[in-house]
N, CA, C and O atoms as CSV, one atom per row, in Angstrom:
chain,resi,resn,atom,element,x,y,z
A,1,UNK,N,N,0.846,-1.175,0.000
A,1,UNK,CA,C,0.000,0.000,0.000
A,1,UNK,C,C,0.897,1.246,0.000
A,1,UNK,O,O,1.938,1.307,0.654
A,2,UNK,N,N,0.444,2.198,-0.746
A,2,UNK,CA,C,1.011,3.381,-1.123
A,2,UNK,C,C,1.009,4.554,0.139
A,2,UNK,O,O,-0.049,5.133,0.385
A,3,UNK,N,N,2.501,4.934,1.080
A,3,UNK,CA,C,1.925,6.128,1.923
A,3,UNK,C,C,1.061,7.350,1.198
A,3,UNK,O,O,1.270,7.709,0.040
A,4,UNK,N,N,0.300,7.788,1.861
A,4,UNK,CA,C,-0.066,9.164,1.315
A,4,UNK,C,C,0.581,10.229,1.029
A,4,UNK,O,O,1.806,10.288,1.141
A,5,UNK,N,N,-0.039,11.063,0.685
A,5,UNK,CA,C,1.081,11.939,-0.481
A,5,UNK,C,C,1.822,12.952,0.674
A,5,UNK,O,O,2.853,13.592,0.464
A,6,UNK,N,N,1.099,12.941,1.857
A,6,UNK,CA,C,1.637,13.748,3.327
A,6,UNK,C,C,3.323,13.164,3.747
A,6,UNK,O,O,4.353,13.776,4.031
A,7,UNK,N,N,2.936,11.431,3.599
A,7,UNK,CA,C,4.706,11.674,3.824
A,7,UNK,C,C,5.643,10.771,2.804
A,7,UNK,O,O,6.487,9.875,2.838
A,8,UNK,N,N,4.637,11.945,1.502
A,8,UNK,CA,C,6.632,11.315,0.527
A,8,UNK,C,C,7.530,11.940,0.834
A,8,UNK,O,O,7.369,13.029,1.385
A,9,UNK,N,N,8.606,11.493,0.600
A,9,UNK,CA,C,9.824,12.300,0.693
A,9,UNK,C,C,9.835,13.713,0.305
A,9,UNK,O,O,9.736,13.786,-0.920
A,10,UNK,N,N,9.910,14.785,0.821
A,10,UNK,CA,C,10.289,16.259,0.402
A,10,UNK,C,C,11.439,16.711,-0.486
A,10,UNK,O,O,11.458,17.723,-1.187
A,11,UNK,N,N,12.467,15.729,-0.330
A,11,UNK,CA,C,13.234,16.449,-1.623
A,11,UNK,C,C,12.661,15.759,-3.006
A,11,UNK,O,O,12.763,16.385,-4.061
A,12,UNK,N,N,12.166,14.693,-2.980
A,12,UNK,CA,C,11.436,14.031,-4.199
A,12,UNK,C,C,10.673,14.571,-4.684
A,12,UNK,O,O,10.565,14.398,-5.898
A,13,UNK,N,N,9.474,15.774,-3.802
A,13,UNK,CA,C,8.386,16.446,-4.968
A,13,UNK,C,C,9.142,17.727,-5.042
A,13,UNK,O,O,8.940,18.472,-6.000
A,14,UNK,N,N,10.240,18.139,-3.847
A,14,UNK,CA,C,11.056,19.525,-4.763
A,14,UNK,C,C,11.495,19.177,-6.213
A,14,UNK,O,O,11.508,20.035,-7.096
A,15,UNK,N,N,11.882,17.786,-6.438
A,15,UNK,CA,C,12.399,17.399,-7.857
A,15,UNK,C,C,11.059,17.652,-8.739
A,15,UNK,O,O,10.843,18.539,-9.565
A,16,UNK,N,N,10.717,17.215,-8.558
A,16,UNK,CA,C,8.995,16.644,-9.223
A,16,UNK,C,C,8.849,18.221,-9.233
A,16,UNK,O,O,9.381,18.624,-10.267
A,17,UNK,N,N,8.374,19.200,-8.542
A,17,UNK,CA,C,8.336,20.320,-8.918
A,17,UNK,C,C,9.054,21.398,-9.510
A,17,UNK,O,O,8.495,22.375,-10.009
A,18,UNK,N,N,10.163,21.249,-9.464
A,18,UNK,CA,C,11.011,21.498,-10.196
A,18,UNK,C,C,11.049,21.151,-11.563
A,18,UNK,O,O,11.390,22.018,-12.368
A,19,UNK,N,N,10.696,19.803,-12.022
A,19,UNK,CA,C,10.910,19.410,-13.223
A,19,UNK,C,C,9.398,19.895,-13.811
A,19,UNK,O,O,9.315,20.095,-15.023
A,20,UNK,N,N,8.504,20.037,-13.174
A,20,UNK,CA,C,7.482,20.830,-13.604
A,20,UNK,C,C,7.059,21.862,-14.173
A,20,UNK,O,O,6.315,22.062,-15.133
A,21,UNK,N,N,8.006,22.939,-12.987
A,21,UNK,CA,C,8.305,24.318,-13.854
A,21,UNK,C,C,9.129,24.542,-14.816
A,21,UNK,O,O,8.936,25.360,-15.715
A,22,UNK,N,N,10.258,23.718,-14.674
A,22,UNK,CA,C,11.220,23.620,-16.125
A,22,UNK,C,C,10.481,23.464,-17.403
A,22,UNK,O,O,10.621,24.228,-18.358
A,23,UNK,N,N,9.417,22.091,-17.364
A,23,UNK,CA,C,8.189,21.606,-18.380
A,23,UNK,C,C,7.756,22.876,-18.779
A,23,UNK,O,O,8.159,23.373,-19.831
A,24,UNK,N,N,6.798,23.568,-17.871
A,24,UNK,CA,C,6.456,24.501,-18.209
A,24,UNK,C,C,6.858,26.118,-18.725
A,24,UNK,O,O,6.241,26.806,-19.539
A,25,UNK,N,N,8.069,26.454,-17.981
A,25,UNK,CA,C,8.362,27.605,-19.081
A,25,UNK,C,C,9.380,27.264,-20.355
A,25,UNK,O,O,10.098,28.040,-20.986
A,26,UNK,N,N,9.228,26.125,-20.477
A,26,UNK,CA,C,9.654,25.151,-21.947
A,26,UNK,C,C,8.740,25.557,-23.123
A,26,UNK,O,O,8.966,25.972,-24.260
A,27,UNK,N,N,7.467,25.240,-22.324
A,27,UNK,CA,C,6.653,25.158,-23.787
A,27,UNK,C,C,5.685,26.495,-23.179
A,27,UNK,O,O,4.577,26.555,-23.713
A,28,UNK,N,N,5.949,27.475,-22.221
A,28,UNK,CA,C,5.816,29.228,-22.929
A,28,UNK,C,C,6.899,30.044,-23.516
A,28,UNK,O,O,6.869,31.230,-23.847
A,29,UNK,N,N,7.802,29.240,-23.579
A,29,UNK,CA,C,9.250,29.596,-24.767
A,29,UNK,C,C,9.070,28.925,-25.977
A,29,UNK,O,O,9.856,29.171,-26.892
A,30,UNK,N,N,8.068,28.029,-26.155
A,30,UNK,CA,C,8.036,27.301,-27.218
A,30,UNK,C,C,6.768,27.853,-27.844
A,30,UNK,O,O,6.691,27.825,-29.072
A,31,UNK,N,N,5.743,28.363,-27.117
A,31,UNK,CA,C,4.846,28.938,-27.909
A,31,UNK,C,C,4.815,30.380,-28.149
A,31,UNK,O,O,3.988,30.840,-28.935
A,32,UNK,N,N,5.978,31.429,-27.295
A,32,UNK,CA,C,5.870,32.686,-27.771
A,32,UNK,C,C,7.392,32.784,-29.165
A,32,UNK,O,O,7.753,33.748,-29.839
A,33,UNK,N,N,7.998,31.165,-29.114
A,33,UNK,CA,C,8.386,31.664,-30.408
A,33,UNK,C,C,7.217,31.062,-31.767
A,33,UNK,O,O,6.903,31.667,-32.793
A,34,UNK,N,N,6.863,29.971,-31.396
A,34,UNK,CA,C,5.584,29.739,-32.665
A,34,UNK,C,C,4.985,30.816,-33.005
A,34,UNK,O,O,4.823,31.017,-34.209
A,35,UNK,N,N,4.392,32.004,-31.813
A,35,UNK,CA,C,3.568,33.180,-32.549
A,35,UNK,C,C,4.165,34.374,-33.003
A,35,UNK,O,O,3.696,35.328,-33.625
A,36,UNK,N,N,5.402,34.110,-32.527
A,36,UNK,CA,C,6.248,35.122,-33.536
A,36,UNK,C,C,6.765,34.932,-34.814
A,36,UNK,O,O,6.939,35.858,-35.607
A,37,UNK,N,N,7.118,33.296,-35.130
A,37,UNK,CA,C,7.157,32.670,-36.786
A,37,UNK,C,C,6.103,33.334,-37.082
A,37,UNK,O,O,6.199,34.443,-37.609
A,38,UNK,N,N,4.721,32.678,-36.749
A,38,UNK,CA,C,3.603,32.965,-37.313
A,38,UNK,C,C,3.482,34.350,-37.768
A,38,UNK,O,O,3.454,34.517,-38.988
A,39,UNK,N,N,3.404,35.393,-36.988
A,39,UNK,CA,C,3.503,36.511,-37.042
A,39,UNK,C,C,4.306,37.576,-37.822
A,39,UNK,O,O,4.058,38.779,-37.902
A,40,UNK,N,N,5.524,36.741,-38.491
A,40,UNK,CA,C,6.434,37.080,-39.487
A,40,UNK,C,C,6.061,36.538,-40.066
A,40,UNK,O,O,5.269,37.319,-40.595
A,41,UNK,N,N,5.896,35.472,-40.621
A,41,UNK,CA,C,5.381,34.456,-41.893
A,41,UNK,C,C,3.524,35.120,-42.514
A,41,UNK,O,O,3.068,34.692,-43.574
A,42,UNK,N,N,2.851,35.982,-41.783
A,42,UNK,CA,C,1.845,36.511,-41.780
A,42,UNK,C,C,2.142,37.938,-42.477
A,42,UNK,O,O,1.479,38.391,-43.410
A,43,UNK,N,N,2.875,38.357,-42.075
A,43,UNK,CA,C,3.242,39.847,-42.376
A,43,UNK,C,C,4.172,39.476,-44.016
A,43,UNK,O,O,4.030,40.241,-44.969
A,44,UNK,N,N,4.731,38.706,-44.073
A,44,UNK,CA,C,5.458,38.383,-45.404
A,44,UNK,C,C,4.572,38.147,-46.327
A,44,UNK,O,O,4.720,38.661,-47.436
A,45,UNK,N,N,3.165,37.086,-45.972
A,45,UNK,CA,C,2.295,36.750,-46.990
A,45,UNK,C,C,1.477,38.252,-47.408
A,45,UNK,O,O,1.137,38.471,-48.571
A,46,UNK,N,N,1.239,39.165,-46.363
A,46,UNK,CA,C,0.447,40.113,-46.548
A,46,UNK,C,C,1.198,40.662,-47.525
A,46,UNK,O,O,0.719,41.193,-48.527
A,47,UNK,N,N,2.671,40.535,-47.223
A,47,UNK,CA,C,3.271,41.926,-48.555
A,47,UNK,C,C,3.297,41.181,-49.921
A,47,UNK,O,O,3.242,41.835,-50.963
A,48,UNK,N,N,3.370,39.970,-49.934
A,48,UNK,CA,C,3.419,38.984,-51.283
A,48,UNK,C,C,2.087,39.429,-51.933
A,48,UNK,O,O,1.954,39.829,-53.090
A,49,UNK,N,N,1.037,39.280,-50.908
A,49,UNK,CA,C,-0.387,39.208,-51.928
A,49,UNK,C,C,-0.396,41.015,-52.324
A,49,UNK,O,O,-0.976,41.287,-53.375
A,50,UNK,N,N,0.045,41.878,-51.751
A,50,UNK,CA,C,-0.330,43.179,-52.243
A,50,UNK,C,C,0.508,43.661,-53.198
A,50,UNK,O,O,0.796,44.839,-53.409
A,51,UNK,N,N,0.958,42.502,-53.874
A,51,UNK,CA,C,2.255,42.790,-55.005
A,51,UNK,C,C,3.246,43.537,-54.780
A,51,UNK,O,O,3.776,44.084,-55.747
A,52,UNK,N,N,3.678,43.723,-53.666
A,52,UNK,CA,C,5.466,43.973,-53.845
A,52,UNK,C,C,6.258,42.651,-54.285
A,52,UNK,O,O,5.772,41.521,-54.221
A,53,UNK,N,N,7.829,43.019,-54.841
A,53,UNK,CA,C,8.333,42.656,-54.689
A,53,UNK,C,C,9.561,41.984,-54.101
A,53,UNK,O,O,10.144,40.908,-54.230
A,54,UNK,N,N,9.699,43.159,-53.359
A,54,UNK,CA,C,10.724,43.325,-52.392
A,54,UNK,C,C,10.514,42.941,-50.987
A,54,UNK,O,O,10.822,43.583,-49.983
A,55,UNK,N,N,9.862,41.634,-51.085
A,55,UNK,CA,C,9.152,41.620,-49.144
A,55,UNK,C,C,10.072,40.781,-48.441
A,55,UNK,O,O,9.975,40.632,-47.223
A,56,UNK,N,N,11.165,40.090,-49.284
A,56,UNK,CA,C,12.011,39.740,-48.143
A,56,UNK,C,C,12.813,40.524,-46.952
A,56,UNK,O,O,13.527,41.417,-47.408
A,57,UNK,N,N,12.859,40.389,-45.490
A,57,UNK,CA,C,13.621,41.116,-44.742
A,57,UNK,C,C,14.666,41.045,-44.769
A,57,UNK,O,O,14.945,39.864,-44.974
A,58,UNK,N,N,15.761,41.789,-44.658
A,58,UNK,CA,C,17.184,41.980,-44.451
A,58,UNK,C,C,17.312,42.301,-42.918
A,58,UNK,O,O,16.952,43.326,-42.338
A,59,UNK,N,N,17.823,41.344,-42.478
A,59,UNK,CA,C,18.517,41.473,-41.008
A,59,UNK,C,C,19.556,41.994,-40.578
A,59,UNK,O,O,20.480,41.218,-40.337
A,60,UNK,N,N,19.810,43.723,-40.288
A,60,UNK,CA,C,20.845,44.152,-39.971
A,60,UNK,C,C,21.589,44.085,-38.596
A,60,UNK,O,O,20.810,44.477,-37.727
A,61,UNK,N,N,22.580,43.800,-38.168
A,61,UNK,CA,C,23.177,43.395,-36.443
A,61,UNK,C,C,22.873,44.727,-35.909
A,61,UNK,O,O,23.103,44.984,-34.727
């Protein structure tokens, strides 16, 4: 039979929580870069369909 969750070990759910929040600001780094592709890849199609030609960006340092 399983103790209750009162006495697992404490450094075991610091891990466990830990690896939780790592999980998680993983994939809000993973989705505020998806909406920024998106968001460039959006703005590129807009200048394609309004007939420029010149809509590629140049990335200056």
């Amino acid at each position: 039979m399983a103790p209750p969750d009162d006495e697992q070990d404490p450094d075991w759910r610091m891990t466990v929580n830990l690896l939780a929040i790592v999980a998680v600001l993983a994939l809000l780094g993973l989705g505020f870069w998806l909406l920024r592709e998106l968001h460039q890849a959006g703005k590129a199609q807009d200048c394609l369909s309004s007939g420029q030609r010149s809509c590629r960006q140049i990335r200056t340092p």
